[in-house]
N, C-alpha and C positions, 0 to 999 in steps of 0.2 A: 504494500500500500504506500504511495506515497506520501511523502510529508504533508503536503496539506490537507489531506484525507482524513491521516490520521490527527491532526489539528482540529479537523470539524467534528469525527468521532468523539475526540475527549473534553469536547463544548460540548458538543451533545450530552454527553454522561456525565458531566459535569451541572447541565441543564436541567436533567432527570434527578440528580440527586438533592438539588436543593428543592425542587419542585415536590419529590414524596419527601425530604424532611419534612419542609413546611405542612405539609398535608398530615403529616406523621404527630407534629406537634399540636396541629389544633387539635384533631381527633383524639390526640392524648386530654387533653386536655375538655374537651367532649366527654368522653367517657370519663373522668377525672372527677366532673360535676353532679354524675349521678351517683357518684359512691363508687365504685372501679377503679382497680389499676393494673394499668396496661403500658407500662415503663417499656417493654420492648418493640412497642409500635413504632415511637417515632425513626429509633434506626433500623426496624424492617426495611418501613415504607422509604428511609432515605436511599439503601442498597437495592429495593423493589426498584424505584424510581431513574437509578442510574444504570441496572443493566436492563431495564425494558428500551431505553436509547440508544443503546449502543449495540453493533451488530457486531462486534467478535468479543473474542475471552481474552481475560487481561486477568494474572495474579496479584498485577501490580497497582491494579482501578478494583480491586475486590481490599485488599491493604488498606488502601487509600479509604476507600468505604467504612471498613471497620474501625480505624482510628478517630473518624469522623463522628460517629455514628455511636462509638463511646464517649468524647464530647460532648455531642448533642444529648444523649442521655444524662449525662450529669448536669450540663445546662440544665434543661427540663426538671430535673430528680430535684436544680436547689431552686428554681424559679416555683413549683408548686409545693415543694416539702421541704423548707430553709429550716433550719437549726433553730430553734425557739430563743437558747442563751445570746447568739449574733445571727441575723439574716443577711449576711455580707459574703460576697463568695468566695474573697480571700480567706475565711474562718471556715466557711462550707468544704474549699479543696484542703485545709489543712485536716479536719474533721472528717475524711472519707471512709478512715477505719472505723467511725460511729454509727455508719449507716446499718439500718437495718440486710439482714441476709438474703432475703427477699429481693430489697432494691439492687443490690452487686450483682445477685444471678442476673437478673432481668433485664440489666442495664448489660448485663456480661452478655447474655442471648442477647439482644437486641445487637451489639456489634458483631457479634458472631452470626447471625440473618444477613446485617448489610455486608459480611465479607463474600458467604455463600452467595446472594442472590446479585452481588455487584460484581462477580469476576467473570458471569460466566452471557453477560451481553443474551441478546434477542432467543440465541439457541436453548439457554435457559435450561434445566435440570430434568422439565418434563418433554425435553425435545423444540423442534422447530416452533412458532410461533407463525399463524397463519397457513393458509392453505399448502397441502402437498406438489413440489413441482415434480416430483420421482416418475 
């Protein structure tokens, strides 16, 4: 593939992946308000998001997802469940080891979804995407 191809690929999946975080953190955040939690949505949908745009597999855009995608979950984890004693996220990231076990798996699945579903582009896990050309 050439260089600018692959330049507009990782725009593209670059474009997908902010497009299902965001989508990933209202919906958390949705479900958050009726009593729920679902801490490993927003970095599903952020790795859903980046390999449904993207037409090949990449180890290194699945990487990239995941470290992301744990980010945005802690984002998220201090933005709706801040530490009672400081609500500051300087005290939040020093404070990680307090969270509940619950939240670490969750957040831990949630990166580990955006690794799986962000490396593996349009072909995806359950095969092609769209009609048969065989």
């Amino acid at each position: 593939m050439p260089a600018p191809d692959w330049i507009v690929e990782d725009l593209k999946s670059a474009l997908g992946a902010v497009i299902g975080a965001t989508l990933g953190y209202y919906l958390f955040q949705l479900i958050y308000q009726q009593g729920f939690y679902g801490m490993m949505i927003p970095g599903a949908l952020l790795g859903l998001g980046c390999g449904w745009l993207s037409s090949r597999s990449s180890q290194a855009r699945g990487v990239v997802c995941g470290v992301a995608a744990l980010a945005l979950g802690l984002f998220t984890e201090w933005k709706f469940r801040p530490f009672i004693a400081d609500e500051s996220f300087d005290y939040f990231v020093r404070h990680l080891g307090d969270l509940t076990g619950i939240s670490m798996v969750m957040i831990a699945a949630g990166a580990g979804f955006a690794y799986w579903f962000g490396r593996d582009g349009q072909r995806g896990r359950l095969g092609p995407i769209g009609p048969r050309t065989e």
